[in-house]
N, C-alpha and C positions, 0 to 999 in steps of 0.2 A: 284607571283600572286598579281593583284591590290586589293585593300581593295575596297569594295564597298563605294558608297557615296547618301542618300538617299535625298530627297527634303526637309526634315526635321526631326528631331527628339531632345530630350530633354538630358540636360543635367542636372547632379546631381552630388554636390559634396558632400564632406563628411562632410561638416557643414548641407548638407541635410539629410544623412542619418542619423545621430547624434541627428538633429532634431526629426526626428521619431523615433528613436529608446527613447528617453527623454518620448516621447506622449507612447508611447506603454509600458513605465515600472511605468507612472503614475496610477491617479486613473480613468481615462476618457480614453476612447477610443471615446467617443461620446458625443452631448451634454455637453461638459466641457469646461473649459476656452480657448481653443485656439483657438475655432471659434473666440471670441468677439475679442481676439488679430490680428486674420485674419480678420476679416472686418475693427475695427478700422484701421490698416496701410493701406489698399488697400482704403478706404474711403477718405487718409490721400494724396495717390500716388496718385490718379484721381481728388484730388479734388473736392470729395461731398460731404455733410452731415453724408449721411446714408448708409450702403451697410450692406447686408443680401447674405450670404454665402448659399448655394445651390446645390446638387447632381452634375448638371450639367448644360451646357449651353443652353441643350436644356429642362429641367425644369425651367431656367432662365426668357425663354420666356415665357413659359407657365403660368407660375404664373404671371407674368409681364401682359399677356392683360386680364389674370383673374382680378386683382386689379386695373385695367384700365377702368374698365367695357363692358369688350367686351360683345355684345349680340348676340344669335343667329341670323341668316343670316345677321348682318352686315357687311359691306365690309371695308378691310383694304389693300393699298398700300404697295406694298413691289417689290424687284429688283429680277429680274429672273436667274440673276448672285451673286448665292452665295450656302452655304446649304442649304439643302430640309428644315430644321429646322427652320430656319428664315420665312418660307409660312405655312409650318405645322400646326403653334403652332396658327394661325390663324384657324383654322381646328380643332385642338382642343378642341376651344372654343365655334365650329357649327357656325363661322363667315364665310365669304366669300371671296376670294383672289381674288386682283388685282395687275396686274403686271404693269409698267412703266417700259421702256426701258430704257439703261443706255447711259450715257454719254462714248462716245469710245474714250476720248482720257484720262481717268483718269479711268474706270471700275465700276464706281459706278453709283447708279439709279443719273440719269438724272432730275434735280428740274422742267428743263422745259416742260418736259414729266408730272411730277406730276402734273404742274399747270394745261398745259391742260387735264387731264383725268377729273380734279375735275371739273374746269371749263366746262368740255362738258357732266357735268351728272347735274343732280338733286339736289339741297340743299339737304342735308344730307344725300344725298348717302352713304357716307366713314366718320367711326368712325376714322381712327388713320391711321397712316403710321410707319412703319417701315424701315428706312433706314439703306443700311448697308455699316461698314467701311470696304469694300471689299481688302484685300490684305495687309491692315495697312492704306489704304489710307483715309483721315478721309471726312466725309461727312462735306458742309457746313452748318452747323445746325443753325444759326443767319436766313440763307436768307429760310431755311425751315420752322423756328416757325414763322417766316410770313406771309409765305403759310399757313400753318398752323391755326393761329389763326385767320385767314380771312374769313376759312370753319371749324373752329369749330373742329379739330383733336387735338387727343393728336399725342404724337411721342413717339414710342420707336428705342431711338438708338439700334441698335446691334453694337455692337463693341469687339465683340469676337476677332477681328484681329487686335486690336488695344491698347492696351494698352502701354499707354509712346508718344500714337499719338495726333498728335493737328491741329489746326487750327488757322488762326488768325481772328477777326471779324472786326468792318467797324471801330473800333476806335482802330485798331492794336493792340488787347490785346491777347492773348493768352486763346483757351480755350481748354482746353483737355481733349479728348476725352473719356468719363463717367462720367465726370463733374456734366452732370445733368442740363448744363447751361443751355439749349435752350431744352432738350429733358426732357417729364415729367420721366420718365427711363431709365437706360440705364442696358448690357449686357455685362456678358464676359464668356468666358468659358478657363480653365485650361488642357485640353486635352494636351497630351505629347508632340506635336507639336506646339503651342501656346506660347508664351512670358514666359508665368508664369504654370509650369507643376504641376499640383498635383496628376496626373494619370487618371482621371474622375475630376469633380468639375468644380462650374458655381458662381458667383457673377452679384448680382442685386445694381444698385445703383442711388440714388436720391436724392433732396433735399426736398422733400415733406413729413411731417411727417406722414400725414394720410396713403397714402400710404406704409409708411415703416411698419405701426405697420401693415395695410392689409396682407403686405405679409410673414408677422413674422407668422402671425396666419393663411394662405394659405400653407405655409411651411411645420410646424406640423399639420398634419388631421385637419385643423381649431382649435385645441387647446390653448386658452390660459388658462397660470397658475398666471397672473397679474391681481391683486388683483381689483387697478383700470381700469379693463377692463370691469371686470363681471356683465354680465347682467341680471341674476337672483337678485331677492332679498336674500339679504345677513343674513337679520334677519329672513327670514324664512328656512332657508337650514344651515345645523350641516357643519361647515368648520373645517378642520384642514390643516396639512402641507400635506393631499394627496388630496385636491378638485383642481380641475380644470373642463374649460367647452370647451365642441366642439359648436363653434360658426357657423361653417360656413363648409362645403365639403370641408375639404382640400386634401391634398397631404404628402406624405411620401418622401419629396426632401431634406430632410436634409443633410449636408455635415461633414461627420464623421472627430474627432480631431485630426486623424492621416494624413490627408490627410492637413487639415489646418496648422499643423506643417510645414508640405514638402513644401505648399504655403509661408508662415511666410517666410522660410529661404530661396525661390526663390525668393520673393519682396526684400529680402536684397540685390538682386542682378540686380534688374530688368535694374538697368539705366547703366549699363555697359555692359548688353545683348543687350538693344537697341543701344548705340551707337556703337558696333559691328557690328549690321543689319546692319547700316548705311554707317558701312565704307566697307562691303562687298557692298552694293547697289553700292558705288562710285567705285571698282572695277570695277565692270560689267560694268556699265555705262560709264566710261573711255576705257574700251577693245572693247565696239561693239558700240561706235561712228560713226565710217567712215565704218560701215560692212553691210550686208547684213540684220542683227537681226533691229528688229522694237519694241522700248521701248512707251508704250503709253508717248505721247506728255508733260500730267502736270507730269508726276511724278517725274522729274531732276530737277525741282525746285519748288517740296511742301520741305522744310526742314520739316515739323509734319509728316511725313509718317514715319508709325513705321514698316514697310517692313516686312510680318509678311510671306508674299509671294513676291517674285523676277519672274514677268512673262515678258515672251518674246512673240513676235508674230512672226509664220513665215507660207509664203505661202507652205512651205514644211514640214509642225512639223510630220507630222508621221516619214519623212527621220530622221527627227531631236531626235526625242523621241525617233526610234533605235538603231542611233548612240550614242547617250546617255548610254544607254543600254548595249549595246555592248562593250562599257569601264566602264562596271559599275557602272555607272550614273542614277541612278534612278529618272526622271523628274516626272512631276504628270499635270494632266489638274485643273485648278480649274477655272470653274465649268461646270459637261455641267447644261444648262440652264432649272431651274426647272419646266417649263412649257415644254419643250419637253420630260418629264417622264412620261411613260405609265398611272400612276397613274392621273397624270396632263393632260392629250391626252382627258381622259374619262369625265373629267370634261368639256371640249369643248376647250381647249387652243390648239393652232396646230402649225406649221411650218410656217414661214412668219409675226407671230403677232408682233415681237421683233427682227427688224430685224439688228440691234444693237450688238444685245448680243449674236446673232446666226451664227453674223460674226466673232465676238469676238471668239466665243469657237472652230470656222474652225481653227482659227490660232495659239491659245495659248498653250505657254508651262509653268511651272513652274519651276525653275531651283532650284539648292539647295540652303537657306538658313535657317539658324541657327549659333547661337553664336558661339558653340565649332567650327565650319567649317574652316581650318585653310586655312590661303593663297596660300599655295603648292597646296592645293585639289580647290581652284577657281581658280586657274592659270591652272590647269588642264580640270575643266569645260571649262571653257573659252577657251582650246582652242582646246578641243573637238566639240564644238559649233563652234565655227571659220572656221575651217575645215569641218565643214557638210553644213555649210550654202555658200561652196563657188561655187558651181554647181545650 
């Protein structure tokens, strides 16, 4: 019997387990020292200032265009090819979604799409955009804060599917992706599937101080317990070591220190994860050259793609997804396009708006990848794929 093979999933060794098992015989399960040890490295891997540890990816966002100052019914930009969570967290906040069509030969929103949508509305139409690094493949964020700063937007990166991913900008330097370079925020999330597994768990990060202390205090119910925060008067209120104040509605997204362990001891791994994806990506890309399978055009030579997704496109993928199947090959779509969701229908988005990304989603597949994935089991997809795609 073949051992199943799924599109993704997480690995864990025993320098992980060990990790947590350390956090769990400590004095913290929560709020203790190995969040600060989990943001400072990942702060440290991305390249930004500040990063604030988080429940999840999609509390990530959410606090993110809270501290942004999203208003209600303002409108923010964001790509139709990705998670419901990425447009959501818009929604959230009683802001209003807009969609820009993506670029088909790389899967991500389209800059030239963004320009003209801003360009054919209103000054101040659109508080911020959201862009996102769809698949590992990292958004050009130099020529967006641009756009950007021309019409007054913040940016929040998502980069859930990116971490270890980069870019180069106009003076060939390297900026990678959570950086916080170009973007006032950026996003990740730790889902099992993802670069960096923590089981659940999400990472905010940026180089702006105001904001970071915003979303310290957005984090815990709006509480802070720092001293120089407090905006009460001090000489009128009895303090001891239990005052603290709710400054503001926050949220209960804290990311427990059992989980930040498991992180810790996956960031010690992370650059040897990603250059796996990589040589898995060169795989595939080497086997279905001269074939039938259709690879979007930039992705064979971005080297910053953190390959977090390996999709194919084919005018046949249902044939393709069952023969997958069939040899126990478990593929996956990613995405269908969040304006074609009934929820998104009602809103007034329909069939034809995006039609980019509605072409995209007839034909894509997702194939396996993940680090543990060994070469026998791609040589096997590959040429399960080969052989479906040859009729």
């Amino acid at each position: 019997m073949i051992h199943p093979i799924p599109y993704g999933r997480q690995s864990i060794s025993e320098e992980d387990i060990a990790s947590v098992i350390s956090t769990l015989k400590s004095d913290f399960l929560t709020q203790g020292p190995k969040i600060a040890e989990f943001e400072k490295k990942f702060a440290e891997y991305v390249g930004a200032k500040y990063a604030i540890a988080v429940s999840n990816g999609t509390a990530a966002l959410h606090l993110s265009v809270l501290a942004l100052g999203l208003k209600p019914g303002q409108k923010v930009i964001t790509t139709p090819i990705t998670f419901a969570a990425s447009a959501n967290c818009i929604l959230y906040a009683d802001g209003e979604v807009a969609f820009a069509d993506i670029d088909p030969d790389s899967g991500v929103i389209d800059l030239l799409q963004v320009k003209k949508l801003l360009e054919s509305n209103p000054p101040d139409t659109f508080a911020g955009v959201i862009p996102v690094d769809f698949s590992g493949y990292p958004v050009n964020l130099e020529l967006l804060r641009q756009l950007a700063d021309e019409h007054g937007l913040w940016i929040l990166e998502d980069a859930c599917h990116a971490p270890g991913g980069y870019f180069k900008d106009s003076n060939n330097n390297i900026v990678k992706c959570g950086s916080a370079t170009f973007s006032d925020v950026s996003v990740f999330s730790f889902h099992p599937v993802k670069h960096i597994a923590t089981g659940e768990g999400g990472m905010i990060t940026t180089n702006n101080l105001e904001l970071y202390e915003k979303l310290k205090i957005l984090r815990t119910h709006g509480i802070t317990r720092e001293q120089n925060l407090f905006q009460l008067n001090t000489n009128e209120i009895e303090q001891g070591g239990w005052y603290y104040e709710m400054q503001e509605l926050g949220y209960n997204y804290r990311m427990p220190d059992i989980l930040a362990a498991l992180g810790v001891s996956q960031l010690s791994r992370a650059k040897e994860g990603i250059e796996r994806r990589r040589e898995i990506a060169r795989m595939y890309f080497n086997a279905f050259e001269n074939s039938n399978v259709t690879i979007m055009s930039k992705w064979k030579f971005e080297s910053g793609h953190a390959y977090h997704l390996f999709v194919v496109k084919s005018n046949s993928r249902r044939n393709l997804y069952e023969k997958l199947k069939q040899n126990q090959i478990f593929a996956q779509v990613h995405y269908i396009p969040v304006h074609l969701m009934p929820f998104y229908q009602k809103k007034g988005f329909h069939s034809g708006m995006f039609p980019n990304a509605e072409k995209y989603y007839e034909e894509a597949l997702s194939l396996p990848m993940f680090p543990s994935l060994t070469n026998e089991e791609v040589e096997r997809v590959i040429g399960v794929v080969l052989e479906a795609v040859k009729t």
